[in-house]
Every structure is written in C-alpha cells, then in structure tokens.
C-alpha positions as CSV (number, residue, x, y, z in Angstrom):
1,X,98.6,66.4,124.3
2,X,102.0,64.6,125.1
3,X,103.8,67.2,127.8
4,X,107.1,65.8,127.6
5,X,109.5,67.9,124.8
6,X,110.5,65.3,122.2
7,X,113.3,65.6,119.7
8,X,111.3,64.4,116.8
9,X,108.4,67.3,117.3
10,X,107.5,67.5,114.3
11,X,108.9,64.6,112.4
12,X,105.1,63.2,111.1
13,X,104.0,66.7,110.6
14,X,101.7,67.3,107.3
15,X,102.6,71.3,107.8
16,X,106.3,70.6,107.9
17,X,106.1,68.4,104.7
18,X,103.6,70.7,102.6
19,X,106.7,73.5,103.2
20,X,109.3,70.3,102.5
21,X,107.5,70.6,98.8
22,X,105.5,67.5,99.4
23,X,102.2,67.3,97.7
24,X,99.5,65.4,100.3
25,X,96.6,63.7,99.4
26,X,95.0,65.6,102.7
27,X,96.6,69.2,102.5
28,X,97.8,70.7,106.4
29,X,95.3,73.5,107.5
30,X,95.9,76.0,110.4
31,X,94.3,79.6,110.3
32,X,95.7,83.2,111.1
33,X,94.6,84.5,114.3
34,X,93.4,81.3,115.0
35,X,94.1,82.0,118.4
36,X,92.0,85.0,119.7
37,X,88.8,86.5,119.9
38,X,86.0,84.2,118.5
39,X,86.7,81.7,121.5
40,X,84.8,82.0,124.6
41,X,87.9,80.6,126.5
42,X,89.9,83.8,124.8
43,X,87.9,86.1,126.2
44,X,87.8,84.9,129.3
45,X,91.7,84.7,129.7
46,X,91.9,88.0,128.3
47,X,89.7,89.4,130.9
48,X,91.8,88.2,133.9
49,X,95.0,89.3,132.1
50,X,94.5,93.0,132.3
51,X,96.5,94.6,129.0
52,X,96.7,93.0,125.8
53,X,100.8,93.5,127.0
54,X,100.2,91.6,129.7
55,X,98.4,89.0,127.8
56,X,101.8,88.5,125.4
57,X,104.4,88.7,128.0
58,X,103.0,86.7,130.5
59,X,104.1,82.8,129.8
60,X,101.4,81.0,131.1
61,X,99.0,83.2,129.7
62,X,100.0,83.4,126.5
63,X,100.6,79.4,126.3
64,X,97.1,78.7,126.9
65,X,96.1,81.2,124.3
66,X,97.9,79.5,122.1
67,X,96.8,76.0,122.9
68,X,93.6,77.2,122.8
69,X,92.7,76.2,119.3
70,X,94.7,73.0,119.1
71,X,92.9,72.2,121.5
72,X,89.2,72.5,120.0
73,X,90.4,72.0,116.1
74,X,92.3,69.4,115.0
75,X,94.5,71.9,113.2
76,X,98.6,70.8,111.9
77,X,99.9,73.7,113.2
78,X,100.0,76.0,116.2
79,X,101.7,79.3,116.1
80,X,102.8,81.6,118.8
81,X,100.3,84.3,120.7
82,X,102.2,87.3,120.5
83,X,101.9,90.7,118.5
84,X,104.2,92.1,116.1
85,X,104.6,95.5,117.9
86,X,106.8,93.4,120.3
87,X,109.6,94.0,118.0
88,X,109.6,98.3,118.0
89,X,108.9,97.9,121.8
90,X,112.0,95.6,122.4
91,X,114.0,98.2,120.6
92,X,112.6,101.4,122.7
93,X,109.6,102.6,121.7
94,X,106.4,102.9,123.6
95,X,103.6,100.7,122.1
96,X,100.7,100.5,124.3
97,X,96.9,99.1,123.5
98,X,93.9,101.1,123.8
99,X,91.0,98.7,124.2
100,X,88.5,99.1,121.8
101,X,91.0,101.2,119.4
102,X,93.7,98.9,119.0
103,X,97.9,99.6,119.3
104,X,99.4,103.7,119.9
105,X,102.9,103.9,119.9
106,X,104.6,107.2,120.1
107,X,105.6,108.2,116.6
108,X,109.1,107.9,115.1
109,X,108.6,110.3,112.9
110,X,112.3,112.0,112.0
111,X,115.7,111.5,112.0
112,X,116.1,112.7,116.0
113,X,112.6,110.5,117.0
114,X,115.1,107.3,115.6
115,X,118.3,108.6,117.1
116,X,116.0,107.3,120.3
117,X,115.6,103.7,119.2
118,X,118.3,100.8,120.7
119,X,121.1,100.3,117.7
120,X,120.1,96.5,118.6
121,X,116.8,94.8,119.9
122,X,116.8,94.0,123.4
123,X,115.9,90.0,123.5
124,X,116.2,90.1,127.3
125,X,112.9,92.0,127.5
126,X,111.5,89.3,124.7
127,X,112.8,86.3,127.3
128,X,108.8,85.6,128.1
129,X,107.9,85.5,124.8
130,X,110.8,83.0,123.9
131,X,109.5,81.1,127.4
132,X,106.3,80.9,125.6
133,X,107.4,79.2,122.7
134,X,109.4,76.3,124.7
135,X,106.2,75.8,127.1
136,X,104.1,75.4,123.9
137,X,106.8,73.4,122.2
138,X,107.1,70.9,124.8
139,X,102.9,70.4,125.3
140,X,102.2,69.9,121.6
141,X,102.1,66.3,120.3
142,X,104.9,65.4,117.8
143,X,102.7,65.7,115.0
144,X,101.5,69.6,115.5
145,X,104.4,72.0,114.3
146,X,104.5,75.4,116.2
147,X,105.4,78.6,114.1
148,X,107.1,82.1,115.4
149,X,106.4,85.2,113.6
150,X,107.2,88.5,113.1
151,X,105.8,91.7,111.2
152,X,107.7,92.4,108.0
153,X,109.6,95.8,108.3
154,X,107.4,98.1,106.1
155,X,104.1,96.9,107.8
156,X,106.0,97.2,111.5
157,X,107.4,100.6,110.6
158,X,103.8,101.7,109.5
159,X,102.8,102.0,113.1
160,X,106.2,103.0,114.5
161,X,106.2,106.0,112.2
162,X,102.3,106.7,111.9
163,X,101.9,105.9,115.8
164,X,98.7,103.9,114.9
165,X,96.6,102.2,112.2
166,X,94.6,103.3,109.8
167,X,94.6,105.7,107.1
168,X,96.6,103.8,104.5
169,X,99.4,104.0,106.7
170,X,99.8,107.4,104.9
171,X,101.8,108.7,107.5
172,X,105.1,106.0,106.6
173,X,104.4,106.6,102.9
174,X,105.2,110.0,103.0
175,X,108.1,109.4,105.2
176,X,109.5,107.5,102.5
177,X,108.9,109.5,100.1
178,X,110.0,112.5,101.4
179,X,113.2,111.3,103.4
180,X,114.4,108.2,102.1
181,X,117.6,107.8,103.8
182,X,115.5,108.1,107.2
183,X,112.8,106.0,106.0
184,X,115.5,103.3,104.6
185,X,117.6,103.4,108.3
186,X,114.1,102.3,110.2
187,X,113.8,99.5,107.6
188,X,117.4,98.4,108.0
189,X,116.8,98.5,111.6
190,X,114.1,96.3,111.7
191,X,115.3,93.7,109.3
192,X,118.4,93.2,111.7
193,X,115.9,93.5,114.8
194,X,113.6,90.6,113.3
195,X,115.9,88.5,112.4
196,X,117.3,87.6,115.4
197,X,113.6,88.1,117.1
198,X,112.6,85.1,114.5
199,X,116.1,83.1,115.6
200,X,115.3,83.4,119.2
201,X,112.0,81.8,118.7
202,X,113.6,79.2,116.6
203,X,116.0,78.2,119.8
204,X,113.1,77.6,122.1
205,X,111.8,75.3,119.9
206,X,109.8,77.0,117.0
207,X,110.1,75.0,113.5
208,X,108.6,77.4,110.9
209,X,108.4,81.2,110.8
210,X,106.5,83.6,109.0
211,X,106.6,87.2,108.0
212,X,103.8,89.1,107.7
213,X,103.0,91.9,105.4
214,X,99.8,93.3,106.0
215,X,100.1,96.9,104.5
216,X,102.7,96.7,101.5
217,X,99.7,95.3,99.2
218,X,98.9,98.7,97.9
219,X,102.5,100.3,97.5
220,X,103.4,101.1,93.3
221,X,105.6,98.5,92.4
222,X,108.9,100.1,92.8
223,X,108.1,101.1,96.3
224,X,106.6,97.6,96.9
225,X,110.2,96.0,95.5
226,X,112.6,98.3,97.9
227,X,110.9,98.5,100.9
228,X,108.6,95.1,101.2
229,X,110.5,92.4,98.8
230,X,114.3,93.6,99.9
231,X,113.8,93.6,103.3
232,X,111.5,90.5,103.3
233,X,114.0,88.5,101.1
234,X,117.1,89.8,103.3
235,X,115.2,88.3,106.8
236,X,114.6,85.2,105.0
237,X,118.2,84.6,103.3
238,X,119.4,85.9,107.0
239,X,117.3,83.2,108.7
240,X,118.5,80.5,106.8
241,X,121.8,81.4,106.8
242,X,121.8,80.8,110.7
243,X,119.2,78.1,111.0
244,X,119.1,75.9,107.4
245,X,116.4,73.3,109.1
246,X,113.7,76.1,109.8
247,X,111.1,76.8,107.5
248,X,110.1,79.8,106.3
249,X,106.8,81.2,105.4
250,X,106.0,85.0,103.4
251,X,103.2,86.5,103.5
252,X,102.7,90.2,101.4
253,X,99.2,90.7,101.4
254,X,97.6,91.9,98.1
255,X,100.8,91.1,96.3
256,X,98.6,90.7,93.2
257,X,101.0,91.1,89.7
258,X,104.3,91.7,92.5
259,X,103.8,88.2,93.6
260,X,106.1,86.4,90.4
261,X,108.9,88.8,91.2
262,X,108.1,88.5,94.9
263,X,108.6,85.1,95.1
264,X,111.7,85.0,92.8
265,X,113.4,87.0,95.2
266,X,112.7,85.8,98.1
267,X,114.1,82.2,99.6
268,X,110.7,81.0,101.3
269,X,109.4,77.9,101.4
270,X,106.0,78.9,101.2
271,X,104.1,81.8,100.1
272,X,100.6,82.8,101.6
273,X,97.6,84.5,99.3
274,X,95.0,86.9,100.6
275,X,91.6,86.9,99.9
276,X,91.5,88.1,96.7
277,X,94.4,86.8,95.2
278,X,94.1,84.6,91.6
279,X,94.8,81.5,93.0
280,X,95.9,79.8,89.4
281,X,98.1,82.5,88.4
282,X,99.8,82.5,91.7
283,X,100.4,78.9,91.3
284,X,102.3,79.9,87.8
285,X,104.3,82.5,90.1
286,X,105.6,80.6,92.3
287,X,108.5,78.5,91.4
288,X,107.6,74.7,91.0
289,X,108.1,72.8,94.5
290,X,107.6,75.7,96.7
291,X,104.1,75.5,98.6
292,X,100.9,77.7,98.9
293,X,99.4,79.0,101.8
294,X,95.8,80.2,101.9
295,X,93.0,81.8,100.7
296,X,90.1,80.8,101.9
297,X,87.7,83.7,102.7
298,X,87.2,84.6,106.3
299,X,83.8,86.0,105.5
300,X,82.7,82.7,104.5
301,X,84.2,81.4,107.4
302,X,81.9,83.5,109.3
303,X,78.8,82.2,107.1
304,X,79.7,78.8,107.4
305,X,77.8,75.9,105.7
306,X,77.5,75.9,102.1
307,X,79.3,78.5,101.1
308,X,82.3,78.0,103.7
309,X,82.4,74.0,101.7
310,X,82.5,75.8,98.4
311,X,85.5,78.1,99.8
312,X,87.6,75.2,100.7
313,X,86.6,72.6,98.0
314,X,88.0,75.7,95.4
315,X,91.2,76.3,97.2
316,X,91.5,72.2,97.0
317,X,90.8,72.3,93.5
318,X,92.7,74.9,92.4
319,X,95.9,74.5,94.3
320,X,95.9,70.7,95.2
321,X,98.0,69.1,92.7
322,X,101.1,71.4,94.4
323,X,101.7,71.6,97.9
324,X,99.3,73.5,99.5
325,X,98.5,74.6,103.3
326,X,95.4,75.5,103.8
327,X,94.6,78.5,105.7
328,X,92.5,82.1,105.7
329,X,92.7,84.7,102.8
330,X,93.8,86.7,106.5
331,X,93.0,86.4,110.0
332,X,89.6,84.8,111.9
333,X,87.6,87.3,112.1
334,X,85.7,88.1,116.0
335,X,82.3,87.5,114.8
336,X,83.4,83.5,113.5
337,X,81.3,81.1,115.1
338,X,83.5,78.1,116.3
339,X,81.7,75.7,115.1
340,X,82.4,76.7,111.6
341,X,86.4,76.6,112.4
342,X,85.6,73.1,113.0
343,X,83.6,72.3,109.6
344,X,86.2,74.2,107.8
345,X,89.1,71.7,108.9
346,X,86.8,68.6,108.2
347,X,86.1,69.3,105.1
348,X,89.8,70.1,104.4
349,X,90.2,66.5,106.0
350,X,87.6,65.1,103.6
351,X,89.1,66.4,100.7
C-alpha cells in the first residue's frame, strides 16, 4: 500500500464511480463488518487490546483493524473500525461492552435521564477516532476509497433508551409511543450529533459515508416515515449541505414496500438492500442513476462454493445494468471462513 497521503485518493476508484452513477462492466465490492471477527489477525489484536473501547479509541489499533481486510481481499473500499455507540457516549452516556453479551449503556429512559445528555456532541473525546481515519486515509492506495459511518438515530436511540439489544428494541418503541415529544427530542439530538460525527470523519480524509439502520425494518410505516426516513434524509441533506464532494450511502434494513418512498426522500447516492430485499423491485424504487448496494447472503458467504457463486452471479444479474456495489445482505458473519471472502470478490471480478 502507498503510505504517503495523496490528493487524488480516490480519483480511479470503482466505489467512488458506482455512487457517481456510473454503471461498470466490473461492479466495486466491499462487505459490512468486513473488518472483525472471522480473521485470525482480528482476534489476535483484539486480545492485546483489552475492551472493545479500547480497541475503537486507540489509533493504531483500530488502523490495523481496518487494514486488515484490504489487506487479504482485494476489496474497493475500506471503511472505518469503529462502533456506532461512539456517538451516545461522546454526548454523555455510559456505553460499555460486556464480552460475550455485547454493548450496555445506562438507559435514557425519560425526560430527566436526557436532561443528562451534552446539548452538543463532544468531538474532542471522538479526536482518536478522527486520528484513525487520517492514518488509514494516508496508507490506502489511491484506488481504495475509505468510508466513515454512523448509526441512524432510531437504531442509535434503540440502545440509548432500551440500555441493550434485543427484544425488538421494544423498550424505544414504547417510548415513542407513549411520549413522543421525549422520544422526538432524542432523535433530534442525534441527527445534530451525527452529523457533525460524519463531517469530522470527512475532514480527516473519509470520501463516503453511510448510515445505518439496523432496527427501523420492522416499524408500521408511519412510524418508519417519522422517525427512520426524516431523520435519515435530514443527516444526509445536512451532510451535503457542508461537504457537496462526499458521497453518501443509506442503509434501512428491511425497508421492504418503504424503500420507494425511502429513497424519494432521502438525497443518497446509494441505497443498500438486506438480505431479503426484492432486488428487481428495488431497482424500480430507486430513482434512475442512483446506485445499489448489496445483497448478497451472508449465510452463503459462510457456505461458500457453489452456492456463495450463485449469490453473487444473481445480484450481477439482477442489478448490473445500473450501478451497483456489491456487498452483504448485512454484516460477515464470525463463523465466515476467509477463504470464501476471497472467492466471493473473484467472482464479483469475473463477472
């Protein structure tokens, strides 16, 4: 990898032109949590680390995780190693890990549990993160694009209110249900919060972003419009706003029937599909020009061989002829051998 930062990073990238609206002959591939536990090297680093915290805030650490991959796959895209509880725990809350068991925060929960939250994030306590990205920035070839993230607002303030996982994130649901206003002020918060999160990462270097939705899949539509679509679409238009050259990536998982009116609302260049999604009427969703991001299954990543080729050849075939990124339904899972990360980008390259 060239170490030396460049001004044109990025400038031959197939990622960057596959968001630009081009349509490739050889589609850009990358992979959610591409970056993590399937990789010996992972797990090793992890180990010396200590906390998972540890393992996000610490620069060098977290630049090797995130090289990782690139270096093993020849992959278009590298994105940061981070988490997107960073955000709730730069504006105040406690968010620790619990190996085995996954993130506990301390639940905000009512009106006087977010009284306790910073009005504003606090990017000082973010500065490793934002070290991160310039480190990786400056060690990735030209041709390999590096994407920030963050977690949209409903999905973020499923764990700040329900202090964990799990469970439908019934905990949040009912927040919103039963006080709005309360539920609605978290939300706003965190819009405002991960916007200038994403733009921070953008200033060390990042040249795409995306927002994840993990939990908004299964909210009624009216629900899924006010408090996944509005916030989503206000990051975006916020994001652009400040910084017109970055590209922006959405991502509501199990969008299903939401995703036409998803995507006419919010100013992406790309959307990704989970698993399940109907890849030829998402296509029709979409508007004409703006790529596709996904869907192969990770559990046929896992089974690799025939079935993992069948996976990709029917995302190529059915979402080709537009541009297209190719990527995971969702994220690697731990069981993934390798190896089959590396069939699944050389069949992308075969086409």
């Amino acid at each position: 990898m060239n170490r030396s930062a460049t001004s044109a990073a990025g400038a031959e990238s197939r990622f960057l032109k596959a968001l630009s609206g081009e349509v490739q002959t050889v589609p850009p591939v990358w992979l959610m949590r591409q970056a993590g536990r399937y990789l010996p090297e992972y797990r090793e680093l992890r180990a010396r680390a200590g906390s998972f915290l540890d393992l996000c805030y610490t620069p060098e650490f977290a630049t090797e995780v995130t090289l990782q991959p690139i270096r093993r796959f020849a992959l278009d895209a590298a994105i940061l190693f981070s988490d997107i509880l960073v955000v709730p725990h730069a504006l105040g809350q406690e968010v620790r890990f619990v190996e085995g068991e996954g993130p506990r925060l301390d639940p905000v929960a009512s009106l006087s549990e977010f009284a306790r939250l910073r009005e504003e994030i606090d990017l000082g306590f973010l500065a490793p993160v934002y070290e991160t990205v310039a480190r990786v920035r400056a060690a990735l070839d030209p041709e390999v694009a590096l994407i920030g993230f963050c977690g949209a607002p409903y999905t973020v303030a499923t764990y700040m209110v329900g202090g964990r996982g799990g469970d439908e994130q019934a905990a949040a649901r009912k927040l919103a249900y039963r006080e709005p206003e309360t539920f609605q002020a978290l939300i706003d918060r965190l819009v405002e919060a991960s916007v200038a999160h994403l733009l921070a990462q953008v200033r060390a270097g990042a040249q795409a972003v995306q927002v994840f939705d993990s939990w908004s899949g299964d909210l009624p539509p009216a629900e899924f419009a006010r408090w996944s679509t509005e916030p989503i679409r206000a990051i975006c238009a916020k994001v652009k706003a400040a910084a017109p050259e970055v590209k922006l990536i959405a991502f509501a998982r199990g969008a299903g029937a939401k995703l036409a009116d998803f995507a006419a609302a919010v100013p992406a260049d790309a959307f990704g599909l989970a698993t399940a999604e109907n890849r030829i009427a998402a296509r029709a969703a979409v508007p004409a020009g703006v790529a596709l991001q996904g869907n192969v299954d990770p559990i046929a990543l896992v089974a690799g061989g025939a079935a993992l080729d069948a996976a990709v050849d029917g995302v190529l075939a059915d979402l080709g002829h537009g541009p297209l990124i190719v990527n995971l339904g969702h994220g690697v899972r731990q069981e993934t051998p390798p190896e089959h990360v590396a069939q699944m980008v050389a069949r992308v390259r075969r086409g």
